[in-house]
N, C-alpha and C positions, 0 to 999 in steps of 0.2 A: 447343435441346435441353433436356429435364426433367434437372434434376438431381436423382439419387436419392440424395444422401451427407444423412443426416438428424443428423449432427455439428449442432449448433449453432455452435459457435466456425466455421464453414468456408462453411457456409449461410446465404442470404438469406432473412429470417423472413417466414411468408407473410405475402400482405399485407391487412393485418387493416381496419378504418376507419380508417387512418389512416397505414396504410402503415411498419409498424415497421423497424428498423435496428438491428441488432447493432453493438453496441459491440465492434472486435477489439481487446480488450489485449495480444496477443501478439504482432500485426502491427504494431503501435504502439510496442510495446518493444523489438521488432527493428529497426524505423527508428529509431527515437532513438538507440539503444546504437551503430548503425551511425556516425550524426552524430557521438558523443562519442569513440568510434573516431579520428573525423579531426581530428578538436579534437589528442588526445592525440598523434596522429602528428606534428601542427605543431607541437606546446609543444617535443616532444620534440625535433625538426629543428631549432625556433630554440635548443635550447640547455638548454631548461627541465628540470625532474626529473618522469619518469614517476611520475602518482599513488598513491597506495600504500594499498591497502585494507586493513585489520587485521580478523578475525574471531574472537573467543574464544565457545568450544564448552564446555560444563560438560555432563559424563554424555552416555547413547547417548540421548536422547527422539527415538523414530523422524521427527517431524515438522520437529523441528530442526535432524539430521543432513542431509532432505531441502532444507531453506531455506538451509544454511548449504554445502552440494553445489552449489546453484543459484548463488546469489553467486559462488562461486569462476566456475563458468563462465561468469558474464557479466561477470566482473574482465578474461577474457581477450579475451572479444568486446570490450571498450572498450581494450584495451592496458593495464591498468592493471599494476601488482606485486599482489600481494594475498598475505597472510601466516596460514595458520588454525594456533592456538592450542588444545590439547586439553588438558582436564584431564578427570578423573573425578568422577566425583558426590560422593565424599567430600571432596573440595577444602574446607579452612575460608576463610569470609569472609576472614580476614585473608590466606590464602596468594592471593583471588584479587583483590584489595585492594592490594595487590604487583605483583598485574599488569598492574593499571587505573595502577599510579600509573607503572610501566615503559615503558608506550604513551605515556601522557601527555609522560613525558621524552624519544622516540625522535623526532629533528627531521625522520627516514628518513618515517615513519606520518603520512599527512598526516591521515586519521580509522580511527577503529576501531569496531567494537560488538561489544555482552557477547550475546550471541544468551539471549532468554529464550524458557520460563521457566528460571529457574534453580531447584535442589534447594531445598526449605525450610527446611534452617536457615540459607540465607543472605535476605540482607536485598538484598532486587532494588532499592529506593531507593535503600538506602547506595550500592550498586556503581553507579547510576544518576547519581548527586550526584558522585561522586570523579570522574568522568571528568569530562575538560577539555572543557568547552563549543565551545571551539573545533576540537574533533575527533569530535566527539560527532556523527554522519552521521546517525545512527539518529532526532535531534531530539528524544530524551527528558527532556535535561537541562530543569529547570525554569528556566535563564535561556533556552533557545530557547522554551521555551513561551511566556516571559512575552511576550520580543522578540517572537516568531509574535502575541500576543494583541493587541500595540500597535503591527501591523503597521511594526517594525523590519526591518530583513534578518536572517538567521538561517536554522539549517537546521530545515526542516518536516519533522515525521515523515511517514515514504513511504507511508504507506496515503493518507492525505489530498494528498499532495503528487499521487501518481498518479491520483488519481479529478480532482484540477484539473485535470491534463494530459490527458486523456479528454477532457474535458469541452471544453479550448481546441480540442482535435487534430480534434474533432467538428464545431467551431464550435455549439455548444449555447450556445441562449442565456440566461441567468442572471440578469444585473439584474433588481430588478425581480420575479422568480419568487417563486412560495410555494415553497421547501424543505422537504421534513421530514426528521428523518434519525433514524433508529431506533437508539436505543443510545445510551449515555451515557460511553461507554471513554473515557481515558485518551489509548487510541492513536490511535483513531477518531473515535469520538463527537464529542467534547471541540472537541477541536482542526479535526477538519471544520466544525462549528457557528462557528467563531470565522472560518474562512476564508472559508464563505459567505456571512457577513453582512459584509464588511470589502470597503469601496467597490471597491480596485485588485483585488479577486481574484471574488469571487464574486455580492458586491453585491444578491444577496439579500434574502429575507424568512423569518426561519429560522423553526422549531419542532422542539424536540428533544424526542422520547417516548421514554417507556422503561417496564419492565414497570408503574409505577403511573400511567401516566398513563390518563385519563379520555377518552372519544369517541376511541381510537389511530385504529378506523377512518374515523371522520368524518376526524378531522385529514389521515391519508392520502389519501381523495377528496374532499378541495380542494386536494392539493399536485402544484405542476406538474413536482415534482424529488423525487424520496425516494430514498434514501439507506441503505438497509438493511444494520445492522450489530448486528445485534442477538442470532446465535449460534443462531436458530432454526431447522431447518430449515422449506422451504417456509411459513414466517411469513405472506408475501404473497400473499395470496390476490388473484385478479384483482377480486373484489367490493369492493376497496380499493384500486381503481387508475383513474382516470378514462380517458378515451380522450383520448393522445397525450400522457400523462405519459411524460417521461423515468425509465428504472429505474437506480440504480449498484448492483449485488449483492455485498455483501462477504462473506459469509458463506461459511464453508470448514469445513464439518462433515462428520467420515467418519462415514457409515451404511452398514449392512450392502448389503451387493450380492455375490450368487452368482454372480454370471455373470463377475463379472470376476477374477482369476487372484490377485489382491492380497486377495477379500473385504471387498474396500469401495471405494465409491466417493463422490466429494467430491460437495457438497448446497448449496446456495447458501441466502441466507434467504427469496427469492422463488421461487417455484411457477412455473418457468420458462413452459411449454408453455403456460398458460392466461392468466398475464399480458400474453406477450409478443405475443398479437394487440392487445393494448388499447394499446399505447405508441408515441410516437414511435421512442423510443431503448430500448436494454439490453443488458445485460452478462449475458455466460454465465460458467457456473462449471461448470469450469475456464475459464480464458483469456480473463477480464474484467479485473480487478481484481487478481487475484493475477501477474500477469506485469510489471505495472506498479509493486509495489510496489517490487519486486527494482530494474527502470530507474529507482524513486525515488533509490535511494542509490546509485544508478552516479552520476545527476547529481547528488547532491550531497556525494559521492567526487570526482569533476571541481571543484568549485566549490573545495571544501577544497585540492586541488593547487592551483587556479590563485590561490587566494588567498596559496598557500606562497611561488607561483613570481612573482607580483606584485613 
C-alpha cells in the first residue's frame, strides 16, 4: 500500500540512486532511554541509589524552558530523580556561583547542568569551570574536553556523543571515510572533529570548514560524511553532496512558517527534500539529531550514578 504521510521523520525517503535512509533519532532515543530504564530498575533492586539529574534554569529564554521541559521528561522515562532549579535573569554571577558550588557539595546529585545561554552579565566559562568535572554531564568542563581530546574516559558533550550513537545504532561505516563537518563550535564542531579522527570512535579522515574556509563546496563533494552544524539554514545544497554521502543535520533554526500555529518552524542546515535523494543516509529536523542530544545526557546521567554506586 502507498503511503501518503509526507512527515520525513515517519517516511522512507524515496529512493533516489542510491537508495537513501532516514536516520530516526527519535526512535533511537526511545530505545535507548527504554534500555537505561532497566539498567536503573536493576541498580535500584540490587540496592544501588536511583540517578539523580540536577538542572539549573536562569531567566524565561523560550528555547531553554523547551530543552530543560524535555530533560525532565525523559529523567522519568529512564527512572531517574531529577531536580530543576529556577532563578531569574537578574541573578548575579556570584548568587549563581553559590549554586554551582551547592551541587557540587550534594553527594544526593550524581551530575547537574547550568542550561545556557545564560544572561550577559554573567560569565558562561566562570560558571562552566566551577562545576565539578565529575558531575559535569553536559561535558563542558575543559578537563572532559581535554580527557575527550586524548581519548581518556570522561563525559562527552551530547550533541557529539549522539551523532556517534546514530552513527554505531545505523552501523555507518567510518574508518577510513573523508569527514567534513561544518562549524567550528565549542559544542559541536570542536569536539566532533576530535571524536572522528580518534582510532576507538570514529577513525576518520576529518576536515573542518567554517565560514573562511576556501573550496567549502569542493571540500563537501569529496566527503563521504558531513556533519552540518554550522547555524545556516538550508546551507547544504545537494550540488554539495555526492551520491551516497551520509548527511548528520544539526541545525535547529526557527524561521518564519504561517501555517503552523506557533509561527515558526524548526530549519535544519541542509536543504532537506533535494539532498536527501543524493545520500545513503540522513537525518531530518525535527527528529534527527535533536532527540538524541537529550538520550546523550540520560546516558551519561546513568554513567555518573553508576560511577557513584560502584
Amino acid at each position: 500500500m502507498e503511503n501518503k504521510n509526507t512527515n520525513p521523520s515517519t517516511t522512507p525517503l524515496p529512493l533516489g540512486g542510491v537508495g537513501g535512509r532516514l536516520i530516526d533519532g527519535k526512535a533511537t532515543a526511545t530505545q535507548i532511554k527504554a534500555e537505561i530504564a532497566e539498567k536503573v530498575k536493576k541498580l535500584v533492586e540490587n540496592g544501588g541509589k536511583r540517578p539523580h539529574l540536577a538542572a539549573v534554569l536562569v531567566g524565561h529564554d523560550g528555547g531553554s524552558e523547551t530543552y530543560v521541559k524535555n530533560k525532565v521528561i525523559a529523567c522519568e522515562q529512564c527512572g531517574f530523580q531529577s531536580t530543576l532549579i529556577r532563578y531569574e535573569a537578574d541573578i548575579t554571577e556570584e548568587e549563581l556561583l553559590a549554586c554551582v558550588d551547592r551541587l557540587n557539595k550534594d553527594d544526593d546529585v550524581d551530575g547537574f547542568i547550568v542550561q545556557l545561554p545564560l544572561p550577559k552579565h554573567i560569565d558562561e566559562q566562570k560558571i562552566i569551570e566551577a562545576i565539578d568535572y565529575r558531575k559535569d554531564v553536559d561535558g563542558f568542563h575543559p578537563i572532559n574536553v581535554g580527557r575527550m581530546a586524548i581519548g581518556l574516559p570522561c563525559f562527552i558533550s551530547a550533541t557529539p556523543l549522539g551523532i556517534l550513537t546514530l552513527l554505531k545504532h545505523y552501523q555507518i561505516e567510518t574508518s577510513g571515510k573523508k569527514c567534513v563537518i561544518l562549524g567550528r563550535s565549542n559544542i559541536v564542531g570542536k569536539p566532533m572533529a576530535q571524536l572522528m579522527m580518534q582510532k576507538h570512535f570514529g577513525d576518520a579522515t576529518v576536515t573542518v570548514c567554517h565560514s573562511h574556509s576556501k573550496d567549502l563546496k569542493k571540500e563537501c563533494q569529496e566527503a563521504d560524511i558531513i556533519i552540518a552544524a554550522i547555524g545556516k539554514p538550508n546551507f547544504v545544497t545537494a550540488d554539495m553532496v555526492k551520491e551516497g554521502a551520509v548527511v548528520i543535520d544539526v541545525g535547529t533554526t526557527r524561521v518564519p512558517d504561517a501555517t503552523r500555529k506557533s509561527g515558526f518552524r524548526l530549519n535544519g542546515d541542509v536543504k532537506f527534500d533535494e539532498v536527501a535523494e543524493k545520500c545513503s543516509y540522513i537525518t531530518p529536523v525535527p527528529g534527527g539529531v535533536g532527540p538524541m542530544t537529550i538520550c546523550s545526557l540520560m546516558m551519561n546521567t546513568l554513567k555518573a550514578g553508576e560511577e557513584e554506586n560502584a
